[in-house]
C-alpha positions in Angstrom: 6.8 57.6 109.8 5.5 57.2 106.4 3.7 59.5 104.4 -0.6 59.1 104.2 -1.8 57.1 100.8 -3.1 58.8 97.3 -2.4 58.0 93.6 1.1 57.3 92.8 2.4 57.8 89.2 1.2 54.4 87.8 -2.3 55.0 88.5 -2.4 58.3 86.5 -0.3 56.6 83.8 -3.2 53.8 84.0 -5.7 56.4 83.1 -4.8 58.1 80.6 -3.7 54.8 78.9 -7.5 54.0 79.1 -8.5 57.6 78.1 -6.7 57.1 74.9 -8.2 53.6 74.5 -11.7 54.8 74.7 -11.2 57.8 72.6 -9.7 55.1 69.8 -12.8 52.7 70.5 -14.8 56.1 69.5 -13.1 56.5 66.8 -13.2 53.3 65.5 -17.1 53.0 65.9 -17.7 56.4 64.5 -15.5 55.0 61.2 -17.3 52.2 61.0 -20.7 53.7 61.1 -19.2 56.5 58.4 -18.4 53.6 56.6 -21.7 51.8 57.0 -23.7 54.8 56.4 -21.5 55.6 52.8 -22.3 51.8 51.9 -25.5 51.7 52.4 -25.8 54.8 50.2 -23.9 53.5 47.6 -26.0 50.4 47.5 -29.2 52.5 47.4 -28.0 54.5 44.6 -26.8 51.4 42.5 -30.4 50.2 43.2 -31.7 52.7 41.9 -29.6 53.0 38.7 -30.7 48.8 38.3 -34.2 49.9 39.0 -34.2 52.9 36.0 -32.5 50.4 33.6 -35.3 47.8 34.4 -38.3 50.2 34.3 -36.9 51.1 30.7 -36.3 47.8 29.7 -40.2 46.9 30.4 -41.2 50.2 28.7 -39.4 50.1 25.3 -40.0 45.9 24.9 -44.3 47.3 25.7 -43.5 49.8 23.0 -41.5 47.9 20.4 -43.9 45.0 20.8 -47.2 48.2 19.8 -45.3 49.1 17.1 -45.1 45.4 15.6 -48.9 45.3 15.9 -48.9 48.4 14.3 -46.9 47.5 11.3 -48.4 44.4 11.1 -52.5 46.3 10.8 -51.3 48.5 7.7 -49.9 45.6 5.9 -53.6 43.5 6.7 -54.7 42.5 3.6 -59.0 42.7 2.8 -59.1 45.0 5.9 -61.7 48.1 5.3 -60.2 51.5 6.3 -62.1 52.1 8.6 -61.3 49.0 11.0 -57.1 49.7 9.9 -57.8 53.4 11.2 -59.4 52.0 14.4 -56.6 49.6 15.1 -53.8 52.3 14.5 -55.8 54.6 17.0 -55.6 51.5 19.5 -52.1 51.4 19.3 -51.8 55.2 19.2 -53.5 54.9 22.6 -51.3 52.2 23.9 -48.5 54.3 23.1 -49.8 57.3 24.9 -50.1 55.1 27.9 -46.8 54.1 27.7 -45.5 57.9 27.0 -47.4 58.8 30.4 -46.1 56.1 32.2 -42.1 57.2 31.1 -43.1 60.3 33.0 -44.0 59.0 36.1 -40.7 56.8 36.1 -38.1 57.3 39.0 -35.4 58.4 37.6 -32.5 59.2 39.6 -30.1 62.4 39.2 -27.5 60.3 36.4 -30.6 59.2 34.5 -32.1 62.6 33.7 -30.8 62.8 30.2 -31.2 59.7 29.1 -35.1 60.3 30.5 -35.6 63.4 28.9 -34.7 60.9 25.5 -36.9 58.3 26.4 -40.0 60.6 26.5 -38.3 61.9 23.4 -38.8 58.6 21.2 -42.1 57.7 23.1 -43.6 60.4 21.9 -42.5 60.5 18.4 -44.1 57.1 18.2 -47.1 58.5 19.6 -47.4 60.9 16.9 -46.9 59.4 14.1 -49.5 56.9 15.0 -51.9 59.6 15.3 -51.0 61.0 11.9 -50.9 58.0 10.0 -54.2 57.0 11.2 -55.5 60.4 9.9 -54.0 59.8 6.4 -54.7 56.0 6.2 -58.4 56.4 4.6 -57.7 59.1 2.6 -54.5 56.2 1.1 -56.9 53.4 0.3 -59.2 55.7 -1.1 -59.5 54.6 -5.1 -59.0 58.3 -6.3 -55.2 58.4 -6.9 -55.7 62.2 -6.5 -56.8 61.7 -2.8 -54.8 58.2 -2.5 -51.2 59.6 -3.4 -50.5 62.1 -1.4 -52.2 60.5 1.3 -49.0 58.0 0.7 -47.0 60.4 0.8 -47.6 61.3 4.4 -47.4 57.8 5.8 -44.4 57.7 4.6 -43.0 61.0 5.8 -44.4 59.7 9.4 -42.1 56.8 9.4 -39.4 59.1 9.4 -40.3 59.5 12.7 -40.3 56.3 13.7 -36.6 56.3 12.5 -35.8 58.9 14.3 -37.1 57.3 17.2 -34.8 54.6 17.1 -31.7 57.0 16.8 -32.6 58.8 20.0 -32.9 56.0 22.2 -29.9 54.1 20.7 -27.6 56.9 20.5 -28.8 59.3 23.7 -31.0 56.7 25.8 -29.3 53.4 25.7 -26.1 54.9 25.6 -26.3 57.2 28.4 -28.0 55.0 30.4 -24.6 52.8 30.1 -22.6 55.5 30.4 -24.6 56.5 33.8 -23.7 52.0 35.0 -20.2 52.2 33.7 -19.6 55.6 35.7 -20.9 54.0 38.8 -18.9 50.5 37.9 -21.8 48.8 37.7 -21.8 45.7 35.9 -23.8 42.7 34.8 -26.6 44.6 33.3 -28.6 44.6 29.5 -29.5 47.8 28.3 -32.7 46.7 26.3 -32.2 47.0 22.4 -34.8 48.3 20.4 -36.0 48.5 16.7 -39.2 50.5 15.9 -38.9 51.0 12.0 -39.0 47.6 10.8 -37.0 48.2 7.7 -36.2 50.8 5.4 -38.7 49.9 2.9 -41.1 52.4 4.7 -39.4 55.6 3.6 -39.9 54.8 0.5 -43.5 56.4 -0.9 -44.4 53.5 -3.6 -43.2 50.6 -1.6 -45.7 52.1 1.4 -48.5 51.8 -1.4 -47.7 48.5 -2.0 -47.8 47.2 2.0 -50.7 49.2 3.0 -52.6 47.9 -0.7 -53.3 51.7 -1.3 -53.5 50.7 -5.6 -54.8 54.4 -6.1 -51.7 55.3 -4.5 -48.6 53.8 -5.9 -47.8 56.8 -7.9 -47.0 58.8 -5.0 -43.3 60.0 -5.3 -42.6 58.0 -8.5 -41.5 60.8 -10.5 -38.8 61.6 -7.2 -36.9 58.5 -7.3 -33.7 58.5 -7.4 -33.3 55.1 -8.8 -31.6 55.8 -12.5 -34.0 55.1 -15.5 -32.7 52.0 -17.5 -31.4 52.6 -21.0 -33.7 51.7 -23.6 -37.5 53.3 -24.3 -40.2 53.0 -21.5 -44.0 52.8 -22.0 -47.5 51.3 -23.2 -50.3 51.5 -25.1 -53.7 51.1 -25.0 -55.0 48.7 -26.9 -58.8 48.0 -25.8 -61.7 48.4 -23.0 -64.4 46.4 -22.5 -67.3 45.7 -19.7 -68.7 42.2 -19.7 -69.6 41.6 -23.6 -69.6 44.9 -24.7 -66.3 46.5 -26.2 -65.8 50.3 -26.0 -65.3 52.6 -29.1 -63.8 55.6 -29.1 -64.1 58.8 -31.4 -68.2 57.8 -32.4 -70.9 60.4 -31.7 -72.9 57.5 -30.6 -72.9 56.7 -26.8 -71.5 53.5 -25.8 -74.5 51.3 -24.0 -73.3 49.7 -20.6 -75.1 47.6 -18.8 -75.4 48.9 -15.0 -74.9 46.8 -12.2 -73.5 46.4 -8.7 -69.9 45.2 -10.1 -69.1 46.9 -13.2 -65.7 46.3 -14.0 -63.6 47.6 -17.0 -61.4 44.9 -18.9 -58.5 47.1 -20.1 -56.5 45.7 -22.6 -53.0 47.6 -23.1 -49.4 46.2 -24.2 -45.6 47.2 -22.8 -44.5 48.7 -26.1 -40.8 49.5 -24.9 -37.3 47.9 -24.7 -37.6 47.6 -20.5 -40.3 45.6 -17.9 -42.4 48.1 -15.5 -43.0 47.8 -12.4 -46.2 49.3 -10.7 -47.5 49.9 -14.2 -51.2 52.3 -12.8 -54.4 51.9 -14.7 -57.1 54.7 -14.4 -60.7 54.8 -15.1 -62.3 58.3 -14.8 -66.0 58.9 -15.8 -67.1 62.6 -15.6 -70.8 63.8 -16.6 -73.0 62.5 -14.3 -73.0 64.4 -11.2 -69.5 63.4 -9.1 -66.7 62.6 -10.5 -65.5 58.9 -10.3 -62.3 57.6 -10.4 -61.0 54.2 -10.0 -57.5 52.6 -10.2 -55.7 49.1 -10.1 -51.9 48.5 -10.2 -50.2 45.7 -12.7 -47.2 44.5 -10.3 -45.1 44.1 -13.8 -44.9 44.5 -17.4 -42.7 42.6 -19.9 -41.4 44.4 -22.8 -43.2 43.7 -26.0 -46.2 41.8 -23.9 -49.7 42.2 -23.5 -51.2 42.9 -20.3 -55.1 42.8 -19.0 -56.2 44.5 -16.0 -59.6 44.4 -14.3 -61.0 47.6 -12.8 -63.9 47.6 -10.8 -66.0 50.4 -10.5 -66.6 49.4 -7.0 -69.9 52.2 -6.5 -72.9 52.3 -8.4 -72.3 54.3 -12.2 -74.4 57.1 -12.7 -77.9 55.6 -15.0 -79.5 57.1 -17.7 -77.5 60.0 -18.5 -74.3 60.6 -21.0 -71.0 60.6 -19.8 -67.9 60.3 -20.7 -65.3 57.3 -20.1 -61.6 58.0 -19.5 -59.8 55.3 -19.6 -55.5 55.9 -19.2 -52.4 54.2 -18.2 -50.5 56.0 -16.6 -47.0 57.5 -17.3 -44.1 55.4 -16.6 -40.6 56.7 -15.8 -38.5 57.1 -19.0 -42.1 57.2 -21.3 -41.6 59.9 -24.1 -44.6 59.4 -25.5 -47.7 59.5 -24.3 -50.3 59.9 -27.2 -51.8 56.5 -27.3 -51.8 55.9 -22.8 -55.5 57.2 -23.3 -58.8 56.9 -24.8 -61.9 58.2 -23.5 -65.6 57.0 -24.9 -68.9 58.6 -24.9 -71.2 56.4 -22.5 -74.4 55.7 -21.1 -75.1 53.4 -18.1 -78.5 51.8 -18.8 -80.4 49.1 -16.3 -80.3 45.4 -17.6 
């Protein structure tokens, strides 16, 4: 008689076999999804580095395009101050948007550095238009007392533009590669940037000359390191006239001008060294009737041995009726020994026509 059914061997063979099948399946599926989740990670996080690259991109082209408006404002020629300081406060506004908007960028955990940089260089910008729209009426003033080191400040500002441009090449730009090339991310620009046009703008004097601050291209002449040519330096005055009338100098009796609303001096002088000048200054001071006025125009160049005629407008009404006195200089040159006949100064009265 033969024994009652049940499970014989192979059917407990069969299940573990399909045990172990399953528990592989599992384990495939939870690899995959492992898998799945790390890659989708990974391509969120090298979205976000593109993203941060991008954003930046947009901000510093917004930012380098403000500051070649900026530039291009103080170098406007027949512009008043008032309408170059109101332009420069346009841009410094621009530029303070553009700061906020850095700080509201997403930037992910390998892109904090090179953030804190960016914010860095925005906001050096930001300042130094502030500043330099502070100082630009005091540089197109015609006092050279009020005009030079008003000069002199613009150009320390631009410092600041430099630096600028070394923080985000050398901390933003690079780290922000650095953060891609950790990651192996390739394919992507890292926006180049140039916010100080040229060097030029360090330089006090060549400032003066851009902006067309005449009363202020003295600024910083005496610091230059530029050796002084061999040879003697200077002028000499020779004459000063208004309209018809030609000044005299060392007479009791006051010189009559005629008043009007564009007295100009004629000034007559000559290069009497062995070397041209460059940025050669001609004053006109008068003192006696009430404020003090001083005016000043620039000759670009001198020739040794050559006479040279500058006009000087007064450019405000002359004080009328009452004696003054008429200063009347060119200014010191680098490498001038002798100064004794820059000067003359004439006793004056301004009368009505």
């Amino acid at each position: 008689m033969s024994a009652g059914g049940g499970a014989g061997p192979s059917d407990a063979q069969q299940l573990r076999v399909r045990r172990l099948v399953a528990l592989g399946a599992g384990a495939v599926v939870i690899i995959a999804l492992v898998l799945g989740v790390k890659g989708c990670l990974d391509g969120r996080k090298e979205q976000q580095l593109k993203d941060y690259n991008r954003d930046v991109a947009g901000l510093v082209q917004e930012s380098d395009a403000n500051t070649d408006e900026f530039f291009a404002a103080l170098t406007a020629r027949g512009t008043s101050s008032t309408d170059v300081q109101s332009q420069i406060n346009q841009f410094r506004l621009k530029a303070k948007s553009q700061s906020r908007r850095a700080q509201n960028t997403d930037s992910p955990g390998e892109m904090k550095a090179p953030q804190r940089h960016l914010l860095l260089t925005l906001g050096l910008i930001e300042e130094a238009m502030g500043r330099v729209a502070e100082k630009i009426p005091s540089a197109l003033s015609t006092d050279s007392a009020t005009a030079e080191p008003a000069v002199l400040s613009i150009a320390g500002e631009m410092r600041a533009f430099l630096a600028a441009d070394v923080v985000y090449r050398r901390r933003t730009a690079a780290l922000i590669q650095q953060a891609l090339d950790d990651k192996d991310i390739s394919g992507q620009t890292i926006q180049a940037s140039t916010f100080l046009p040229n060097d030029g703008w360090l330089d006090a004097p060549t400032v003066a000359r851009r902006v067309h601050a005449d009363a202020g291209r003295g600024a910083g002449s005496e610091a230059s390191s530029t050796p002084v040519a061999p040879g003697t330096h200077g002028h000499g005055l020779l004459s000063v006239s208004v309209g018809d009338t030609t000044l005299e100098a060392g007479t009791s009796a006051a010189n009559r001008i005629a008043a009007s609303s564009n007295v100009a001096f004629s000034v007559k002088f000559a290069n009497q060294g062995e070397n041209p000048e460059a940025d050669v200054r001609v004053a006109v001071t008068i003192t006696g009737g009430g404020k003090t006025i001083t005016v000043q125009q620039t000759v670009d160049q001198t020739t040794a041995g050559a006479e040279a005629t500058v006009m000087v407008p007064l450019k405000q009404a002359p004080p009328i009726g009452v004696g003054v006195k008429v200063k009347v200089e060119v200014r010191k040159v680098r490498g001038e020994a002798n100064v004794a006949n820059n000067v003359s100064e004439f006793p004056a009265i301004f009368t009505r026509e």
